[in-house]
C-alpha positions in Angstrom: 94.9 -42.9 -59.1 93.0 -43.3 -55.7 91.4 -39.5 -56.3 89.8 -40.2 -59.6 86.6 -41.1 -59.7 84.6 -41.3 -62.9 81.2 -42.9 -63.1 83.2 -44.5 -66.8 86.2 -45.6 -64.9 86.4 -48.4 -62.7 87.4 -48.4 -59.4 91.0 -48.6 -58.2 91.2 -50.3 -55.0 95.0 -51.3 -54.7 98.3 -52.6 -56.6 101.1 -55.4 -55.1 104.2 -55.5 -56.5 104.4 -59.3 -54.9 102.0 -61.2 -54.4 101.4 -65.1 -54.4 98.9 -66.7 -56.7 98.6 -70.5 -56.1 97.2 -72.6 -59.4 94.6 -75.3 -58.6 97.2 -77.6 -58.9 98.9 -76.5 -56.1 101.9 -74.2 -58.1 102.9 -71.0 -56.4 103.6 -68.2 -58.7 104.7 -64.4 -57.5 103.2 -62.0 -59.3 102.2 -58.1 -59.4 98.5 -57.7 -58.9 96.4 -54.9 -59.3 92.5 -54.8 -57.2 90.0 -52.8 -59.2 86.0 -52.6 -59.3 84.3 -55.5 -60.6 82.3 -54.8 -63.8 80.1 -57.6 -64.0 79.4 -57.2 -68.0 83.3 -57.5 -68.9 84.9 -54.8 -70.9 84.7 -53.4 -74.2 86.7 -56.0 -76.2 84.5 -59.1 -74.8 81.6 -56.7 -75.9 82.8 -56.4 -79.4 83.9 -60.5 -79.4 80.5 -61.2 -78.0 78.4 -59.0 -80.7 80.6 -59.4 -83.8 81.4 -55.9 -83.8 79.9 -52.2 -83.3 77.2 -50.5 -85.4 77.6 -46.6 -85.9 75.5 -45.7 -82.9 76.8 -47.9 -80.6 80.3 -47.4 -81.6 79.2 -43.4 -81.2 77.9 -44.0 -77.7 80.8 -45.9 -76.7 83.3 -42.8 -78.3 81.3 -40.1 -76.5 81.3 -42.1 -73.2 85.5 -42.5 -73.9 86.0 -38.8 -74.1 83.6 -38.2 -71.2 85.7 -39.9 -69.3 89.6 -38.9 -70.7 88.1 -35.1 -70.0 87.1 -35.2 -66.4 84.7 -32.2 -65.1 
């Protein structure tokens, strides 16, 4: 996962399998934890939640840029 890069895939940085994660309360939990690329406009399903769903040529776009990305050059 480290080799691909993809300008539609984000980043993969690094996985733990244990990891702490402390609440604001103070609560330790262990937990798996995986360190990716930010993407600073969310993904696709807060896109969809945010605009009430897809017209034909965004949801076209969005397709082509899919299998762009599933078949890698």
């Amino acid at each position: 996962m480290k080799l691909l890069e993809h300008k539609n895939i984000p980043a993969f940085y690094a996985s733990y399998e244990s990891a702490n994660y402390v609440q604001d309360n103070g609560k330790v939990y262990e937990v798996a934890a995986i360190v990716m690329e930010y993407m600073p406009n969310g993904d696709l399903n807060n896109y969809i939640t945010a605009t009430g769903g897809l017209s034909e040529e965004v949801a076209r776009t969005l397709f082509r840029t899919l299998i762009e990305s599933k078949y890698l050059p």
